[in-house]
Structure formats: structure tokens, C-alpha cells
N, CA, C and O atoms as a printed pandas DataFrame, in Angstrom:
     atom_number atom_name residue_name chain_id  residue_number  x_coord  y_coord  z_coord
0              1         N          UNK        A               1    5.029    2.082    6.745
1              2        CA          UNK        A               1    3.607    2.211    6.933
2              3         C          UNK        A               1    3.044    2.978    5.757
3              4         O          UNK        A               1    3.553    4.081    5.554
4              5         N          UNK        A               2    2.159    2.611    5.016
5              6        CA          UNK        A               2    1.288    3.308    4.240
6              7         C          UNK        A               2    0.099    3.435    4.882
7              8         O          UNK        A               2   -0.418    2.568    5.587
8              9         N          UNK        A               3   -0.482    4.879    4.560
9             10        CA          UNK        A               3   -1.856    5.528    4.783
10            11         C          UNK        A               3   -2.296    6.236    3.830
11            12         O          UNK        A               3   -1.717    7.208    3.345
12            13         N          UNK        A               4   -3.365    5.786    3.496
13            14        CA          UNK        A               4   -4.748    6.470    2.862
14            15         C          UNK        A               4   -5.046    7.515    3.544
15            16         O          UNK        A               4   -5.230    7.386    4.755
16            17         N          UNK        A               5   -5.158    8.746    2.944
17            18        CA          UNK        A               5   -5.801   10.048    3.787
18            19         C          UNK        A               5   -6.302   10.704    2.227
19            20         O          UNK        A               5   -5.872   10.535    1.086
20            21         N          UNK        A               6   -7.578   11.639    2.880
21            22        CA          UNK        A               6   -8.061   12.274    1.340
22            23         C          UNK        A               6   -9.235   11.246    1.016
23            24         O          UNK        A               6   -9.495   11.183   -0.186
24            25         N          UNK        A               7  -10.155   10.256    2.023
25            26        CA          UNK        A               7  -11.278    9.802    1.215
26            27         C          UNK        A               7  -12.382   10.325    1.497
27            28         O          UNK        A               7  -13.312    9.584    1.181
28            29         N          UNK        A               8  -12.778   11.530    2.077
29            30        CA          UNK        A               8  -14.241   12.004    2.411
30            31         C          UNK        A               8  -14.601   12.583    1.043
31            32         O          UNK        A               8  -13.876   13.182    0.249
32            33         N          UNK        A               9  -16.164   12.193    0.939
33            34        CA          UNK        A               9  -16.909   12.713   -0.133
34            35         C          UNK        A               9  -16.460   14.136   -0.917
35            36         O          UNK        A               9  -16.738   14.419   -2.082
36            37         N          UNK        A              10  -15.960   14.668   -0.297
37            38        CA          UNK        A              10  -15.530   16.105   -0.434
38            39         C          UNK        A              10  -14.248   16.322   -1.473
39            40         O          UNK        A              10  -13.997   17.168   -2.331
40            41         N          UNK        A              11  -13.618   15.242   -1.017
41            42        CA          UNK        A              11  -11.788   15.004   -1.286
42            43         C          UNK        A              11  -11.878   14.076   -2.630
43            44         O          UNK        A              11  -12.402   12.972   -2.485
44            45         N          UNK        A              12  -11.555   14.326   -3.514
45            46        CA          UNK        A              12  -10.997   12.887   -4.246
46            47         C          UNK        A              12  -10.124   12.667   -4.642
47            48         O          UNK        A              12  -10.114   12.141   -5.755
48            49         N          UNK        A              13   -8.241   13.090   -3.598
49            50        CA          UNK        A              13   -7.096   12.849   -3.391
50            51         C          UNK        A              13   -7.071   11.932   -2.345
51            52         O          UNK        A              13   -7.713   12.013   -1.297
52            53         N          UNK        A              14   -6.240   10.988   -2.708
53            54        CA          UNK        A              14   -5.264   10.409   -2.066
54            55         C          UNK        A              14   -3.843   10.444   -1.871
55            56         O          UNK        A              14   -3.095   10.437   -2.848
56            57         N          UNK        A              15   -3.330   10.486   -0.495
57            58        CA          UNK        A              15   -1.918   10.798   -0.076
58            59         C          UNK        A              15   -1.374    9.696    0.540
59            60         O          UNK        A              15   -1.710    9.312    1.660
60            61         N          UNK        A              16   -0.503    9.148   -0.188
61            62        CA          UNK        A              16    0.386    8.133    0.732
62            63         C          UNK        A              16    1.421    8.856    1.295
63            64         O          UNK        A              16    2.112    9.800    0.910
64            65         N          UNK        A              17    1.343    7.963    2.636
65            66        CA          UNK        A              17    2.062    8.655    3.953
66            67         C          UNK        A              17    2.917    6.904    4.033
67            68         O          UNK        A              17    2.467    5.760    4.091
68            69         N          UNK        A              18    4.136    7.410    4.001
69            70        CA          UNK        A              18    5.637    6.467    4.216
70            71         C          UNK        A              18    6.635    6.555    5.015
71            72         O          UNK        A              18    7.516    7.304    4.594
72            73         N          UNK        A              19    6.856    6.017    6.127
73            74        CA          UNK        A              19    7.910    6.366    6.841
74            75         C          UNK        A              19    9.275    4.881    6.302
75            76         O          UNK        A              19   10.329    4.654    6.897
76            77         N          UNK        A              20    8.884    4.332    5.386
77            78        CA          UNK        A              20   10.253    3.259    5.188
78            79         C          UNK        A              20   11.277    3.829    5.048
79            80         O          UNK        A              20   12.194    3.022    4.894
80            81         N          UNK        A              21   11.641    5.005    5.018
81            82        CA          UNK        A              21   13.128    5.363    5.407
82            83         C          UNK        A              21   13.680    5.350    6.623
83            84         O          UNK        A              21   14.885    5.158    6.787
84            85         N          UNK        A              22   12.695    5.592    7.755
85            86        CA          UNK        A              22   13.023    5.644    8.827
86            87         C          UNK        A              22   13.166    4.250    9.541
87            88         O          UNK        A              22   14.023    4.082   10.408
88            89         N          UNK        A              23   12.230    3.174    9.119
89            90        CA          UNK        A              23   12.593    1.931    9.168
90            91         C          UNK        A              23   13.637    1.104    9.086
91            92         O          UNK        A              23   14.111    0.308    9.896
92            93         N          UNK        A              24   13.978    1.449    7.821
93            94        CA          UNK        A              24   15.283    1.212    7.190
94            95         C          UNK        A              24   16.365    1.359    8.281
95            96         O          UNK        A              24   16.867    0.469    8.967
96            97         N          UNK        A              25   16.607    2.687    8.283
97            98        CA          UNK        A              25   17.210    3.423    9.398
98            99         C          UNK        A              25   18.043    2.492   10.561
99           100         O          UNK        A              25   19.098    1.965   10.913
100          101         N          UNK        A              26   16.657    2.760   10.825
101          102        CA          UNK        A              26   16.174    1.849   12.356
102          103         C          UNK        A              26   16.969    0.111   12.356
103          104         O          UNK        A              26   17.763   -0.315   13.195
104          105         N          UNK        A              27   16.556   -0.446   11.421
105          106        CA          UNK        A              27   17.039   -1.756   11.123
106          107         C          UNK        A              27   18.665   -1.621   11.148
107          108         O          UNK        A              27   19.555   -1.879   11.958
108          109         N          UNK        A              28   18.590   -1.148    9.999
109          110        CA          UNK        A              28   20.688   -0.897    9.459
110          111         C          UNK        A              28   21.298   -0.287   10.802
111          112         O          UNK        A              28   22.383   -0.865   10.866
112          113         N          UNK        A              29   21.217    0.503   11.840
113          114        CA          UNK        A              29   21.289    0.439   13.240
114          115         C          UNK        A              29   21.410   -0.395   14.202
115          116         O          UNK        A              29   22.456   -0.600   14.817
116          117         N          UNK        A              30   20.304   -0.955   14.404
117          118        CA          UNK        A              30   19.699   -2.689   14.818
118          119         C          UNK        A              30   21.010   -3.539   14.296
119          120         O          UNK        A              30   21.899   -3.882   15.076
120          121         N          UNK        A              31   21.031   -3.866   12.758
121          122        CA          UNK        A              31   22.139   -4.750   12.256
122          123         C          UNK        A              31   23.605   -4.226   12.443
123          124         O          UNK        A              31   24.398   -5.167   12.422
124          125         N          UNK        A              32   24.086   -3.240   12.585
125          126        CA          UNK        A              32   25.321   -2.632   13.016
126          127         C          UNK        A              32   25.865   -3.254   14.491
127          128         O          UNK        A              32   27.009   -3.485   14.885
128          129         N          UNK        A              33   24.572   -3.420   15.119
129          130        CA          UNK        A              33   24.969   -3.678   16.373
130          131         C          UNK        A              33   24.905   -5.205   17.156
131          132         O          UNK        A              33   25.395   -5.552   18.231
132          133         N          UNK        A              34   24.101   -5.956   16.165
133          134        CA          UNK        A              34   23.502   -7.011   16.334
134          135         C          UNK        A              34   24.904   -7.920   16.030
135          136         O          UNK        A              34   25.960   -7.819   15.407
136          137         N          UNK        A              35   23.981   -9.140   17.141
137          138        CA          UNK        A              35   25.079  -10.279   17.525
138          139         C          UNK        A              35   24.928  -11.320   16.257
139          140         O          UNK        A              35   24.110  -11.321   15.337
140          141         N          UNK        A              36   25.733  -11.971   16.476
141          142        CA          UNK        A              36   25.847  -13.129   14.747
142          143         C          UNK        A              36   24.611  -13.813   14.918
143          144         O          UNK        A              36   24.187  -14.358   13.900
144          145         N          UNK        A              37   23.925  -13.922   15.956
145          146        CA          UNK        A              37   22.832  -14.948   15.834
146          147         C          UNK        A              37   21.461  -14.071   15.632
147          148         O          UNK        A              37   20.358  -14.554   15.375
148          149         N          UNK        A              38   21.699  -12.976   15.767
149          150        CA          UNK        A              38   20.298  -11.791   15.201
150          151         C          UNK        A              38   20.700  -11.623   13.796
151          152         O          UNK        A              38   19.763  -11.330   13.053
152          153         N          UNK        A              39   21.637  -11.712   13.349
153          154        CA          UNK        A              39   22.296  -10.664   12.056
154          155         C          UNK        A              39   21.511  -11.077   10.624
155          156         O          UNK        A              39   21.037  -10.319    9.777
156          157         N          UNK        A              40   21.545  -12.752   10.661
157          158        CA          UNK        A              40   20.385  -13.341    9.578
158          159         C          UNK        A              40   19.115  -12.553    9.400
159          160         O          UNK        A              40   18.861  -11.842    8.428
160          161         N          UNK        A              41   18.255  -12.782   10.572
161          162        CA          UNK        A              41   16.636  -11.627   10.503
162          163         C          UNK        A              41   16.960  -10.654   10.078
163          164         O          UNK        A              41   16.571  -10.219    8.995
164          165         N          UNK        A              42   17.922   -9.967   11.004
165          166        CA          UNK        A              42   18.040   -8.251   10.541
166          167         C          UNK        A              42   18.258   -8.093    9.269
167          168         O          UNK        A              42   17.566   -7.254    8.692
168          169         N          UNK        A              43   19.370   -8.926    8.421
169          170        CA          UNK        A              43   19.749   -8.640    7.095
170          171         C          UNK        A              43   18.522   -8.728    5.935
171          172         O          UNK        A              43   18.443   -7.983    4.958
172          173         N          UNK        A              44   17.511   -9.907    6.302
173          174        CA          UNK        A              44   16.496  -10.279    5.468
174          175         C          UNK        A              44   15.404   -9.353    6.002
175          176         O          UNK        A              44   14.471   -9.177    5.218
176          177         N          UNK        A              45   15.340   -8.799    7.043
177          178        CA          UNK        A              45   14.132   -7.423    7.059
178          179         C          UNK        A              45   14.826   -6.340    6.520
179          180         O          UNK        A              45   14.125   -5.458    6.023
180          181         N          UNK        A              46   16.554   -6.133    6.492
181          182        CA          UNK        A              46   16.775   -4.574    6.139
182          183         C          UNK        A              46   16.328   -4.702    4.484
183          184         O          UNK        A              46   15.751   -3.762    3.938
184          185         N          UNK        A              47   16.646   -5.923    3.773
185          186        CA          UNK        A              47   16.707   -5.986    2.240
186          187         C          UNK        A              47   14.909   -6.013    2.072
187          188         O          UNK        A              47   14.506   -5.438    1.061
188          189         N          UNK        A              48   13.874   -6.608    2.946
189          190        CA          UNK        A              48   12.640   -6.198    2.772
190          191         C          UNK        A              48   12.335   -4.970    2.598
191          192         O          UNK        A              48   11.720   -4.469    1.657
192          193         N          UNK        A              49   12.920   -4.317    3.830
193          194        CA          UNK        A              49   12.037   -2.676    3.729
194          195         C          UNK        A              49   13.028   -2.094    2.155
195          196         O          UNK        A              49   12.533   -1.289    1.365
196          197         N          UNK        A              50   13.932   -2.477    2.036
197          198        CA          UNK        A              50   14.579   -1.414    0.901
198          199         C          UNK        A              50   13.827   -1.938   -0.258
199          200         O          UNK        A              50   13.678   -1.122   -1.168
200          201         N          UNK        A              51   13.331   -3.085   -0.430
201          202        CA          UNK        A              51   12.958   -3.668   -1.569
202          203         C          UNK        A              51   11.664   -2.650   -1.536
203          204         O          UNK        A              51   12.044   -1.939   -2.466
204          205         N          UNK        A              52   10.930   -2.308   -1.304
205          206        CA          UNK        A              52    9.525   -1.587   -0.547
206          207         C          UNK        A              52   10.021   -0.822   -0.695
207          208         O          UNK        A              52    9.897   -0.518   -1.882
208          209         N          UNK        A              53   11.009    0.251    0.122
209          210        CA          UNK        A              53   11.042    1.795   -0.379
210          211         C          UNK        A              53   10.779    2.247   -1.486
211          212         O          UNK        A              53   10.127    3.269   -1.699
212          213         N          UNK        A              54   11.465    1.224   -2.623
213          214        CA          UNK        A              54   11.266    1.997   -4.222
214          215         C          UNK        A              54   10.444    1.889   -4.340
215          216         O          UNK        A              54   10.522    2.143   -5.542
216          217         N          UNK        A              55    9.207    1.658   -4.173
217          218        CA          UNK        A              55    7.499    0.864   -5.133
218          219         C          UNK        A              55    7.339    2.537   -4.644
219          220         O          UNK        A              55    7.641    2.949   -3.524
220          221         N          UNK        A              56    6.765    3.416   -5.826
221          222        CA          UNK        A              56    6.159    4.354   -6.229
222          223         C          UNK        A              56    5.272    4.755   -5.663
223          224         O          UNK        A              56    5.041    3.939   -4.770
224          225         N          UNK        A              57    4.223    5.973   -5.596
225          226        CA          UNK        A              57    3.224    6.319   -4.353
226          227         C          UNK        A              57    2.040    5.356   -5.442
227          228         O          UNK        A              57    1.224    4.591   -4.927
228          229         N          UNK        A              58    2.111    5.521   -6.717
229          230        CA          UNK        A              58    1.182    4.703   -7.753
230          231         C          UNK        A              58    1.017    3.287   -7.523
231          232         O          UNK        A              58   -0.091    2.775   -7.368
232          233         N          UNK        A              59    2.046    2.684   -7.500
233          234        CA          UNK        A              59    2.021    1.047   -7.066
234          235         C          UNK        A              59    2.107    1.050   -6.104
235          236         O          UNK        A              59    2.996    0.253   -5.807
236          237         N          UNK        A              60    1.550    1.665   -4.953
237          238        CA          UNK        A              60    1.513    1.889   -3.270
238          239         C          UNK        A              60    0.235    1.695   -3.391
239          240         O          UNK        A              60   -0.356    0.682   -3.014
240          241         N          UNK        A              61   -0.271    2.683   -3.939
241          242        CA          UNK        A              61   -1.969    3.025   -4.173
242          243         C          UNK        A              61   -2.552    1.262   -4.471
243          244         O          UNK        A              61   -3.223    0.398   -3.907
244          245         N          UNK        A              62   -1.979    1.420   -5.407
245          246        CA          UNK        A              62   -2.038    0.151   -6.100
246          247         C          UNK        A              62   -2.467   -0.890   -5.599
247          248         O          UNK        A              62   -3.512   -1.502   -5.822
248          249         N          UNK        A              63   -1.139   -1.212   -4.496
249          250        CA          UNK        A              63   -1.230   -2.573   -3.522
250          251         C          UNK        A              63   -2.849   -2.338   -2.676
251          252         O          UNK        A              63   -3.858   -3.034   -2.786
252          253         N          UNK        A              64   -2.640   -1.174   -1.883
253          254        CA          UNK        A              64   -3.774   -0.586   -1.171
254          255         C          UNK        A              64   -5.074   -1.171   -1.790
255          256         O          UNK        A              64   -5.740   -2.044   -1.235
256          257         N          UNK        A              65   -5.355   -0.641   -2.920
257          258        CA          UNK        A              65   -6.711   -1.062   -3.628
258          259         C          UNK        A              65   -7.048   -2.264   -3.315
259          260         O          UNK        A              65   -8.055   -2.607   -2.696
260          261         N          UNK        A              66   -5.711   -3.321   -3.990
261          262        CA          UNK        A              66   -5.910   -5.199   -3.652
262          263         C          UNK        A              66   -6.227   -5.355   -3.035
263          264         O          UNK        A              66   -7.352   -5.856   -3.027
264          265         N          UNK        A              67   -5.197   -4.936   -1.315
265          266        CA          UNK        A              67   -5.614   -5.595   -0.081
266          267         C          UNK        A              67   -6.820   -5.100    0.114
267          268         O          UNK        A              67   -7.408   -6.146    0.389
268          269         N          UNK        A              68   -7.929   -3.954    0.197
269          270        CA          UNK        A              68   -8.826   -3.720    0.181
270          271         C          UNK        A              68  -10.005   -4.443   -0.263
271          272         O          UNK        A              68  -10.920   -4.730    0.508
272          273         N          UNK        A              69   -9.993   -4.760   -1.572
273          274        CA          UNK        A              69  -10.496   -6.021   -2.622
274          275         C          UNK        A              69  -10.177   -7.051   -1.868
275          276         O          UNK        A              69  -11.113   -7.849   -1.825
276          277         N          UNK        A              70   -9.429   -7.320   -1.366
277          278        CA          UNK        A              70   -9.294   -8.836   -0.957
278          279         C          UNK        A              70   -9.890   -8.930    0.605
279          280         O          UNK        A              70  -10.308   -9.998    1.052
280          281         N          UNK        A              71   -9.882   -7.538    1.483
281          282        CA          UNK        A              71  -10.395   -7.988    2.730
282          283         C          UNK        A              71  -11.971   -8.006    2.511
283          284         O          UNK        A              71  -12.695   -8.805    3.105
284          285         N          UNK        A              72  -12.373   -7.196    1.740
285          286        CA          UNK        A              72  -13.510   -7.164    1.628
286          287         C          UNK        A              72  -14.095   -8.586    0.649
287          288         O          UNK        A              72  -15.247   -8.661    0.221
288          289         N          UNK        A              73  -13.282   -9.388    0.482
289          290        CA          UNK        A              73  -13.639  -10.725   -0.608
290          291         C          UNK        A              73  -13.922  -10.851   -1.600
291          292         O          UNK        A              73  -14.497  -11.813   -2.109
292          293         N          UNK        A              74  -13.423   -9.493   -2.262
293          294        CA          UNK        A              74  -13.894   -9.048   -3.803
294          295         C          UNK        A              74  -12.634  -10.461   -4.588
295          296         O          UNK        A              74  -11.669  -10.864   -3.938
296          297         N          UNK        A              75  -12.859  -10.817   -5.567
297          298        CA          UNK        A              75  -12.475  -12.046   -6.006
298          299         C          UNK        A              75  -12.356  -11.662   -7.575
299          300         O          UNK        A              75  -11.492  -12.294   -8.183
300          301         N          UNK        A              76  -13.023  -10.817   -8.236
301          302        CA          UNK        A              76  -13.311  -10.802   -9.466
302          303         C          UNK        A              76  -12.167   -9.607  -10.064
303          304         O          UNK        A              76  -11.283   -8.995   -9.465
304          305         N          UNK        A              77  -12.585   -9.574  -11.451
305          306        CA          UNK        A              77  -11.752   -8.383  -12.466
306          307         C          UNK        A              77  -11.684   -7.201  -11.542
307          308         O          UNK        A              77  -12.623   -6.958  -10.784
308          309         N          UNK        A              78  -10.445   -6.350  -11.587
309          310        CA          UNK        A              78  -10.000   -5.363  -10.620
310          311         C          UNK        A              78  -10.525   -4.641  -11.679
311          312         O          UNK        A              78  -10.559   -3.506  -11.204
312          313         N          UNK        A              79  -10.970   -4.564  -12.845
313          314        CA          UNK        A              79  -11.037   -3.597  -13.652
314          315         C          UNK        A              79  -12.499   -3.134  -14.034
315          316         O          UNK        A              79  -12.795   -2.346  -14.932
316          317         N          UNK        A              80  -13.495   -3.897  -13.020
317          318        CA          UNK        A              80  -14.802   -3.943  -12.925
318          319         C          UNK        A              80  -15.501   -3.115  -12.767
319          320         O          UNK        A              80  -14.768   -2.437  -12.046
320          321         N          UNK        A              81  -16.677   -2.369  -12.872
321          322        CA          UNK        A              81  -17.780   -1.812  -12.177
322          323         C          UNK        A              81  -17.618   -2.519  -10.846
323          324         O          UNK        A              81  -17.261   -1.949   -9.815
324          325         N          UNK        A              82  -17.877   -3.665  -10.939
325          326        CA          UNK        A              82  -18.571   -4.353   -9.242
326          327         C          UNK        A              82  -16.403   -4.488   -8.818
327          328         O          UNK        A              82  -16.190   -5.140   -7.796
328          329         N          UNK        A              83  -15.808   -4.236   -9.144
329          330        CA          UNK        A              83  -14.525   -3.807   -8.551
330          331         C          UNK        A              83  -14.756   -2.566   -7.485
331          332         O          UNK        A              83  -14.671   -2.477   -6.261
332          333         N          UNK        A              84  -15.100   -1.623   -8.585
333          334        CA          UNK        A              84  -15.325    0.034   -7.617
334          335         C          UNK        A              84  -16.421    0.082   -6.735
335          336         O          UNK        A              84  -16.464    0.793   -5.730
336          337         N          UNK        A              85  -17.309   -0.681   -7.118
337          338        CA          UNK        A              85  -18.420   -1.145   -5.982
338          339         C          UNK        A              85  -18.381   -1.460   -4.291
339          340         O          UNK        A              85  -18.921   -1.042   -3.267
340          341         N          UNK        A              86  -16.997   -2.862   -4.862
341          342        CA          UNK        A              86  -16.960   -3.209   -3.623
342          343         C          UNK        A              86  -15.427   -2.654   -2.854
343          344         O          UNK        A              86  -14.975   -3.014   -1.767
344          345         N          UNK        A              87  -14.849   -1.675   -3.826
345          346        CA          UNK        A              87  -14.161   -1.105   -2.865
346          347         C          UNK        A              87  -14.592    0.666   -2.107
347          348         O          UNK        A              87  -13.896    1.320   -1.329
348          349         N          UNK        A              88  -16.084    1.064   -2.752
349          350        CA          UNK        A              88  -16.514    2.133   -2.152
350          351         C          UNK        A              88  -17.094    1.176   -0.976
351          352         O          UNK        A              88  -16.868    1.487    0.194
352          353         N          UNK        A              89  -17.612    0.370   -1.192
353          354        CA          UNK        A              89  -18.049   -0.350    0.326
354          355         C          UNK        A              89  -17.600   -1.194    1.381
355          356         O          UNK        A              89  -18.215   -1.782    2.271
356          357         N          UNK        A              90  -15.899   -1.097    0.969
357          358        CA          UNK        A              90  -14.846   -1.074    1.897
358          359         C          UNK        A              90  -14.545    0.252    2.167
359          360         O          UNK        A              90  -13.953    0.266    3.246
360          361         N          UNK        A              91  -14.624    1.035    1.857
361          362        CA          UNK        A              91  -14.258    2.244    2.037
362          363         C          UNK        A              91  -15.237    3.489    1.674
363          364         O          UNK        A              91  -15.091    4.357    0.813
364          365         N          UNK        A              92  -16.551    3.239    2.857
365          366        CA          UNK        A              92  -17.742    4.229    2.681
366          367         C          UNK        A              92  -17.392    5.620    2.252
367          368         O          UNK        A              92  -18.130    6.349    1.589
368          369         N          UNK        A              93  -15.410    6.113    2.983
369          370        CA          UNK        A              93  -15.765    7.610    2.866
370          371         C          UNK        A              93  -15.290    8.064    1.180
371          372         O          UNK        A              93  -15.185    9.177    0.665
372          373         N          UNK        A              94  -15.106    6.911    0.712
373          374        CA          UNK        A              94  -13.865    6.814   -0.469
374          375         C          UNK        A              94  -15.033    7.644   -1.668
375          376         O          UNK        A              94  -16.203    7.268   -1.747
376          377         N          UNK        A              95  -14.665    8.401   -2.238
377          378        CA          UNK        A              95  -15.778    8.861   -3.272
378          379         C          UNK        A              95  -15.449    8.468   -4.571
379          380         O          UNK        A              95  -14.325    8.205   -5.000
380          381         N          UNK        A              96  -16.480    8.449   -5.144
381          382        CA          UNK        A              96  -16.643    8.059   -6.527
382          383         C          UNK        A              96  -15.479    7.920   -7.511
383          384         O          UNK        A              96  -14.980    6.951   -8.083
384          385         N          UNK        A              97  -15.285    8.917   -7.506
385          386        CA          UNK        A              97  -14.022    9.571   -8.297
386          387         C          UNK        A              97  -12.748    9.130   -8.163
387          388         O          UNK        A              97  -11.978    8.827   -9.075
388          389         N          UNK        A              98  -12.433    9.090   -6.295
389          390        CA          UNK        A              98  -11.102    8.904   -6.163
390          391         C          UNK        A              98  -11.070    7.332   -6.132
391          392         O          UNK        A              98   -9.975    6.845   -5.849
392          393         N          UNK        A              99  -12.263    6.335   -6.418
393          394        CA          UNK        A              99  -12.414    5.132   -6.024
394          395         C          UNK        A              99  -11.889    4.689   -7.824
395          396         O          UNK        A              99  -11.040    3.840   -8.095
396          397         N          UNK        A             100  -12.431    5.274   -8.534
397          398        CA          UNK        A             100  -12.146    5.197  -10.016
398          399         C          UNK        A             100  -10.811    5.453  -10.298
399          400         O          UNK        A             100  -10.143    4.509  -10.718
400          401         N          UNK        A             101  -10.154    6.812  -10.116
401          402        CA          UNK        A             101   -9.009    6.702  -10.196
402          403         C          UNK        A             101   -7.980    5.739   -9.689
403          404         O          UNK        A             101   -6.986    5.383  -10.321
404          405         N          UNK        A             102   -8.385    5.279   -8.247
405          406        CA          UNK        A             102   -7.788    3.862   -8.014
406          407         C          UNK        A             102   -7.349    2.858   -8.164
407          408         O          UNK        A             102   -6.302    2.292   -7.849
408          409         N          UNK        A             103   -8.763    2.480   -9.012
409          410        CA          UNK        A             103   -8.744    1.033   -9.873
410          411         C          UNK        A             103   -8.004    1.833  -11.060
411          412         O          UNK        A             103   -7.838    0.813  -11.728
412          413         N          UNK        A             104   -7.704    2.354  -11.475
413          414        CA          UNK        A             104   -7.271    2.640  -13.147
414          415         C          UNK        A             104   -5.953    2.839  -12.538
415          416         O          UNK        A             104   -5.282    2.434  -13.487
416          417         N          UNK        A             105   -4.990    3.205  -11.542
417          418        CA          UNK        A             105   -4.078    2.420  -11.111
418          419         C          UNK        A             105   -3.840    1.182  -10.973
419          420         O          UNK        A             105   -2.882    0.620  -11.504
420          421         N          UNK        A             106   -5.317    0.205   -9.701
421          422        CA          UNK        A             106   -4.786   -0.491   -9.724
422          423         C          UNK        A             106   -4.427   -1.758  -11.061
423          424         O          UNK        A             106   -3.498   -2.564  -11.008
424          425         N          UNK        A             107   -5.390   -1.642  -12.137
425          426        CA          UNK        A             107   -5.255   -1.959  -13.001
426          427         C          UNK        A             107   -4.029   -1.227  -13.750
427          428         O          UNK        A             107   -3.634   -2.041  -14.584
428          429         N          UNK        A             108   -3.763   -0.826  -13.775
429          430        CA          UNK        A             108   -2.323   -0.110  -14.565
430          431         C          UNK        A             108   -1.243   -1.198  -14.022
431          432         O          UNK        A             108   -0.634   -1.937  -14.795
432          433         N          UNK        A             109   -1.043   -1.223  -12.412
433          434        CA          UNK        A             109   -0.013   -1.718  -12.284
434          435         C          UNK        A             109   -0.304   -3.431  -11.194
435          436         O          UNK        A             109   -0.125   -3.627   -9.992
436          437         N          UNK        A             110   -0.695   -4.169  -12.064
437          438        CA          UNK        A             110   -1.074   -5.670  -11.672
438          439         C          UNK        A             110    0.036   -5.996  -10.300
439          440         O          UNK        A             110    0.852   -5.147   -9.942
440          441         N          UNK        A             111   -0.034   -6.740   -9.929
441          442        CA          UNK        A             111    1.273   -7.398   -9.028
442          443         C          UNK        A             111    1.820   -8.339   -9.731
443          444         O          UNK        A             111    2.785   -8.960   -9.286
């Protein structure tokens, strides 16, 4: 799970919050115990979440920004004015600052 915390006007940190270790965990458990006909899923979700653990709190941020941009139907240059536009208006409490620093991640690190 990733979470955004740190967007009120006040704040212009962001903290990613990760529990994929515990996931992990959880799965490699799950697959220890699992019958031959579960063991396929389990193996292809345990190698998902590990693939995901490594991505950085930066290319976390990162992804965050996109899906944001994308629920909100932003379509254009991530590296935009009307980029930070329409992700302060996905994200009213998101301030100026930390909305800028964002994009200059998410532009840093493309998918």
C-alpha cells in the first residue's frame, strides 16, 4: 500500500507509507503452505510484490503523481504548468510547492 500524507496547505512534505514487506511476508507463508494447484498465483503475486518493494519512495511518488494525472484525465506533458494544475485539482489539499516538487519527480523518473 502506498499513502500520500503531508498535503495540507501548511505541509509541503510528502511521506510514503509501505507495508510491501509485510505482504511479501504474508504471501511467502501463503506459498509455503499452499497446495500445487494455488502455488502458480502465489508464486506470480510473491515475485509481484518483490518486484515493487525495490521502486524507491521517489519512483513511488512518482507512480502516485501518474495515477493521479490519469484519474483526473490529465492526458498531456507531465512536465507542464497545466500538469501541476490538474494535479492540485486532484488533490485540493496538495500545495503549491509540494505539487511542483512532484512533477519534477515525476518527470525525473518516466515509467
Amino acid at each position: 500500500m502506498t499513502g500520500i500524507t503531508g498535503l495540507s496547505r501548511k505541509n509541503s512534505f510528502v511521506l510514503t507509507i509501505r507495508d510491501t514487506d509485510e505482504a511479501a511476508a504474508a504471501l511467502r507463508q501463503a506459498l509455503a503452505n499452499a497446495s500445487p494447484e494455488e502455488r502458480p498465483g502465489l508464486e506470480r503475486a510473491v515475485a509481484l510484490v518483490e518486484s515493487t518493494a525495490g521502486a524507491t519512495e521517489t519512483r513511488l511518488r512518482a507512480r502516485w503523481v501518474r495515477s493521479r494525472l490519469a484519474a483526473a484525465g490529465f492526458t498531456g506533458d507531465v512536465g507542464s504548468v497545466a500538469a501541476v494544475k490538474a494535479l492540485r485539482q486532484a488533490e485540493p489539499r496538495l500545495s503549491l510547492l509540494a505539487a511542483v516538487q512532484l512533477q519534477k519527480e515525476a518527470v525525473a523518473h518516466p515509467e
